[in-house]
N, C-alpha and C positions, 0 to 999 in steps of 0.2 A: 674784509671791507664791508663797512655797514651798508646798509640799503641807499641811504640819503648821497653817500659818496659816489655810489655805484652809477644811479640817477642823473648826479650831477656830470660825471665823466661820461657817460652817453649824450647828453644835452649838449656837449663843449666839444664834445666829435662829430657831432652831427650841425651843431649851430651855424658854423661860419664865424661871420664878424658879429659880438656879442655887444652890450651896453650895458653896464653897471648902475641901477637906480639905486640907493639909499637913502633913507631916511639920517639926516642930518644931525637935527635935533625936533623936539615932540615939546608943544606947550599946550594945557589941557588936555580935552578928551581926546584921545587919536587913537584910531582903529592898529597901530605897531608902533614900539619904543626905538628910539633913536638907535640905529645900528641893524635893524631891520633892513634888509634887502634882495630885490629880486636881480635877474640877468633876462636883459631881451634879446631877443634874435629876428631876424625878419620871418622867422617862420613862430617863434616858438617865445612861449615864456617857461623862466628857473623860479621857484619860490613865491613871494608875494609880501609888498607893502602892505598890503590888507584896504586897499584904497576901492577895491569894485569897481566904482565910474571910472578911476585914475588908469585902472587898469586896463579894461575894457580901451579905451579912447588910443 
């Protein structure tokens, strides 16, 4: 099992109730291509839209 799987399977044992953000679709400049996404938890975040403020907030 690679690393990034591993990662993610401790985050999803640990998270609780999670939240799917994605990235929809991308028109011009955007910091991630459509199909980018993270997973939130009330404690914790998975990955990154690459959004910084969006993320943060």
């Amino acid at each position: 099992m690679n690393s990034k799987v591993q990662e993610l399977k401790v985050f999803l044992d640990h998270a609780g109730r999670v939240a799917l953000v994605e990235v929809a679709a991308a028109k011009g400049s955007t910091p991630r291509e459509a199909g980018a996404f993270m997973l939130v938890s009330p404690s914790a975040i998975f990955g990154t839209i690459g959004g910084g403020q969006l993320e943060y907030m």
